[in-house]
VEXDREN-2710 file (C-alpha; in Angstrom, 1 decimal):
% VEXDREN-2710
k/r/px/py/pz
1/UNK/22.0/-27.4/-25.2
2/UNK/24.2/-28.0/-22.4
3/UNK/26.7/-25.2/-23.4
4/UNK/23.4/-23.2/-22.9
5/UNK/22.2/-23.9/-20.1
6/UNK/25.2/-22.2/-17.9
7/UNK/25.3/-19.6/-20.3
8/UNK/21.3/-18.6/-18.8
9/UNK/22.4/-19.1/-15.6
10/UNK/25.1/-16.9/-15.8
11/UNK/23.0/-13.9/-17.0
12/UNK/20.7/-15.1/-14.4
13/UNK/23.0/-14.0/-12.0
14/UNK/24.8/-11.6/-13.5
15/UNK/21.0/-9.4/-13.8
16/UNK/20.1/-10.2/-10.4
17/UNK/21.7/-7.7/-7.8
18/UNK/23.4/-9.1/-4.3
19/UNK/21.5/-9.3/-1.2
20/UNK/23.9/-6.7/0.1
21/UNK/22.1/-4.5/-2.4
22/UNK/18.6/-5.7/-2.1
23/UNK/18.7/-5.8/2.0
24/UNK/18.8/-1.9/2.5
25/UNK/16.1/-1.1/0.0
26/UNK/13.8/-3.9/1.3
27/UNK/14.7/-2.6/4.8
28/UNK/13.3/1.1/3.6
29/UNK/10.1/-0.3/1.8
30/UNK/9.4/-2.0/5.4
31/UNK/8.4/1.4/7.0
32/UNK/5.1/1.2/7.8
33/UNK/4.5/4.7/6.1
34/UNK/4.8/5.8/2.7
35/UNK/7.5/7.9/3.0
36/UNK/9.5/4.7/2.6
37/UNK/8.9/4.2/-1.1
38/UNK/10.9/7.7/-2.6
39/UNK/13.9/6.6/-0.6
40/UNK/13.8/3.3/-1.4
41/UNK/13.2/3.8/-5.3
42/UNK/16.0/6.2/-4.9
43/UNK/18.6/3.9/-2.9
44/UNK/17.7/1.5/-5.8
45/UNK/18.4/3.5/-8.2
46/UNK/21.6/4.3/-7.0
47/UNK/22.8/0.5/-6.8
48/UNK/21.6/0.1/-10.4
49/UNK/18.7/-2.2/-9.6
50/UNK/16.1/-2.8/-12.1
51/UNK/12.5/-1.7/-11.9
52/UNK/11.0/-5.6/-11.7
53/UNK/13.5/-6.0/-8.8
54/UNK/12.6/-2.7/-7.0
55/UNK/8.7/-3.5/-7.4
56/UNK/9.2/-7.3/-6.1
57/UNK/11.4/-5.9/-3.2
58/UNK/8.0/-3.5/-2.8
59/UNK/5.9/-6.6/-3.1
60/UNK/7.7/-9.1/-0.6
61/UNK/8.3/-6.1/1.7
62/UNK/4.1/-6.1/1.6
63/UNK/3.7/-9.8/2.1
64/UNK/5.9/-9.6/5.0
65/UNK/3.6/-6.8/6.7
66/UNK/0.8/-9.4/5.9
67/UNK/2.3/-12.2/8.2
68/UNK/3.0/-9.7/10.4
69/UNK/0.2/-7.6/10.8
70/UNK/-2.8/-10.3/10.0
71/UNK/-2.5/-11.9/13.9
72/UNK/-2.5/-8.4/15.7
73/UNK/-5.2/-7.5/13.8
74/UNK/-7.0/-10.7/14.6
75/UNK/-6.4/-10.1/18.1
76/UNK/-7.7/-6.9/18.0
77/UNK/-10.8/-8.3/16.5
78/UNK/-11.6/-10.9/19.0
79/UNK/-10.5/-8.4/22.2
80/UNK/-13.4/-5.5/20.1
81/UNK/-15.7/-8.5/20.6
82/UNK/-16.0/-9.3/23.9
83/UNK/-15.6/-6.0/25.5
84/UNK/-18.9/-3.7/24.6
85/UNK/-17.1/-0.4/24.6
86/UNK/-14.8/-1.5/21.9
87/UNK/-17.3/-3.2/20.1
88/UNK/-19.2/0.2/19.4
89/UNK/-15.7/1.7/18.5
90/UNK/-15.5/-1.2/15.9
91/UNK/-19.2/-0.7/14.8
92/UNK/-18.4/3.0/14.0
93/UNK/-14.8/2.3/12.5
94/UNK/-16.4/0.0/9.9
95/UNK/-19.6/2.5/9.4
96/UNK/-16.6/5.0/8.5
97/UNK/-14.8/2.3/5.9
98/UNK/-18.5/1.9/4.2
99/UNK/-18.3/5.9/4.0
100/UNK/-15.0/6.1/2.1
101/UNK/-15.9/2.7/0.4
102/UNK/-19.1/4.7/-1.3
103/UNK/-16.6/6.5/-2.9
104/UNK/-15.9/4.2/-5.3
105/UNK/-18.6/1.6/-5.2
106/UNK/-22.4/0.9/-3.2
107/UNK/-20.7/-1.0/-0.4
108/UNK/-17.2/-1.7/1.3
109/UNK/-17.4/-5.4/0.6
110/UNK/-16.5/-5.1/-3.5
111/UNK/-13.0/-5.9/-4.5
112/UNK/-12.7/-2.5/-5.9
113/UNK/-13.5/-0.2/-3.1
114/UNK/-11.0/-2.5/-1.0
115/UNK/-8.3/-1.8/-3.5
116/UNK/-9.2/1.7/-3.4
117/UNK/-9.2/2.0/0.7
118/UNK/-6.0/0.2/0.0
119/UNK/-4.8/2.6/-2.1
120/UNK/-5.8/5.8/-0.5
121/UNK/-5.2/5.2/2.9
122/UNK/-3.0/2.5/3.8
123/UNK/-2.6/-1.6/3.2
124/UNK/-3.2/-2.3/7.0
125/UNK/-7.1/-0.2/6.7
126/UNK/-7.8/-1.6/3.5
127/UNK/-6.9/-5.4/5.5
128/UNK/-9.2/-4.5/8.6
129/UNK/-11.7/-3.3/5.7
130/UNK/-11.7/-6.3/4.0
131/UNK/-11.8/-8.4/7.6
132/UNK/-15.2/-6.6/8.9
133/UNK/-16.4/-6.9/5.1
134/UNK/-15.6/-10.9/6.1
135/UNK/-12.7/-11.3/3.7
136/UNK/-10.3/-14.0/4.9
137/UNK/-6.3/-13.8/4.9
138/UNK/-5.8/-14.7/1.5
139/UNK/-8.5/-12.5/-0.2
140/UNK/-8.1/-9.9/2.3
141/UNK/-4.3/-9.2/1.6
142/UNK/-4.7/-9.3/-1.9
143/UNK/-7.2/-6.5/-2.2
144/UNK/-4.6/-4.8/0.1
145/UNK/-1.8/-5.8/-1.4
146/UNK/-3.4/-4.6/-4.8
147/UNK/-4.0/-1.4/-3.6
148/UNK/-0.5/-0.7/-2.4
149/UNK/1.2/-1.9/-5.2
150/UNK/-0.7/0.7/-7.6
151/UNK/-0.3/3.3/-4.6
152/UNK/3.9/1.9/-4.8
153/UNK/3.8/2.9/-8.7
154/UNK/2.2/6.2/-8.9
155/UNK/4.9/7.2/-6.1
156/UNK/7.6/4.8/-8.0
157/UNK/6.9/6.9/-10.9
158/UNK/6.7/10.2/-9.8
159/UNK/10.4/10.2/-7.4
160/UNK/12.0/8.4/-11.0
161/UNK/10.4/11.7/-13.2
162/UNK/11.0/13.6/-10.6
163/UNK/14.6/13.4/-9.7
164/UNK/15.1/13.3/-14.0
165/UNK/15.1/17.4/-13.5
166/UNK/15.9/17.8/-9.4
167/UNK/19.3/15.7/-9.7
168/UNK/19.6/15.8/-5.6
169/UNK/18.2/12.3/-4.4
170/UNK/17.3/14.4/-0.9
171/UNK/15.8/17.5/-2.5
172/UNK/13.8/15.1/-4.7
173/UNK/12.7/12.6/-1.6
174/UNK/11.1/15.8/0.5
175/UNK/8.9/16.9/-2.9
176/UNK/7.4/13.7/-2.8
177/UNK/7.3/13.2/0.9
178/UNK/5.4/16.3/1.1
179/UNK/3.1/15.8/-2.7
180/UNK/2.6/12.6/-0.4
181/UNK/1.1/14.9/2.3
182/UNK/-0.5/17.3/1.1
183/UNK/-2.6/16.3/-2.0
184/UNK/-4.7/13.7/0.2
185/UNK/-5.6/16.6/1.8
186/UNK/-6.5/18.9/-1.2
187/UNK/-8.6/16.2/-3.2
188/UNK/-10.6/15.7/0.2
189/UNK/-11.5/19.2/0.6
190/UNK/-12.0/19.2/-3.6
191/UNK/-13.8/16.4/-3.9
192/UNK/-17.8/16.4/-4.2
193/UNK/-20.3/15.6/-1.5
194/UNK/-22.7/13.1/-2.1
195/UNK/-25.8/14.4/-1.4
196/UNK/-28.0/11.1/-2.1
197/UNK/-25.4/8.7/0.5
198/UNK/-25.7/11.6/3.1
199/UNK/-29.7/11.9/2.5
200/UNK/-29.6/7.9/3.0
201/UNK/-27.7/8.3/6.0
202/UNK/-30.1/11.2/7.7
203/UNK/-33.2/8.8/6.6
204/UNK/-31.3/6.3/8.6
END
């Protein structure tokens, strides 16, 4: 048993990559844009990391944008508050998040529709979603932080299947970069109106 035990460790160690490794792909993730994830599943690709270290690099790059991001958005919140200008600007920001929340469920306070506003637009709206829906820091970063993390494999997946046939790490990254662009933009003009929400809203 004790023979063992070093034996683990050493595996342990010799799976895990160096920080030297890990520190440029966790810097990339950090962007505050998507366009961070194809370079940085590249760049890990190239240093030989494995996928469950890419996707926790992904995941504590997200936490840290959580303890960044949660006291200027809190700030923002109590400043929207007590001036009556921004207050109506708030009122209409969160009539907009119950809009896009329809999309996938009656109202913007379900866990799903947060992981979807998550998902589809960024982690920071799908936090401020989950705040006016009165979510608090814990609950509110993990519908975000579920969102991105599915948003983090679809791109994950496509850059890896991707760059299987375009062998160029740069040719690949721009695809995706622009895939990333522009089909947000196509399934919004494809996608259905929703005639009953839209009646509910002229009734209103």
């Amino acid at each position: 048993m004790t023979e063992t035990i070093p034996h683990i460790y050493k595996l342990l160690l010799d799976w895990l990559p160096s920080a030297s490794a890990m520190g440029p792909v966790l810097k990339l993730f950090l962007i505050p844009v998507g366009g961070g994830i194809p370079a940085g599943v590249l760049l890990a690709k190239a240093k030989g990391l494995h996928w469950p270290v890419t996707t926790l690099l992904y995941l504590v790059s997200d936490v840290i944008l959580a303890v960044a991001f949660e006291p200027v958005l809190r700030l923002i919140a109590f400043v929207c508050g007590k001036i009556p200008v921004l207050r109506r600007i708030s009122a209409a920001l969160r009539a907009a998040n119950a809009r896009n929340a329809a999309h996938f469920q009656g109202t913007a306070t379900g866990p799903v529709a947060l992981v979807m506003i998550a998902f589809g637009v960024d982690p920071m709206t799908g936090r401020a979603s989950a705040l006016a829906a009165g979510h608090g820091f814990v609950a509110g970063w993990a519908f975000a932080i579920a969102g991105d993390m599915l948003y983090f494999a679809v791109i994950a997946f496509s850059t890896l299947r991707l760059n299987k046939y375009i062998k160029d790490p740069d040719t690949t990254m721009w695809i995706i970069l622009a895939l990333m662009l522009l089909v947000p933009m196509v399934v919004r003009r494809a996608r259905p109106g929703r005639p009953s929400y839209q009646s509910q809203e002229h009734v209103a």
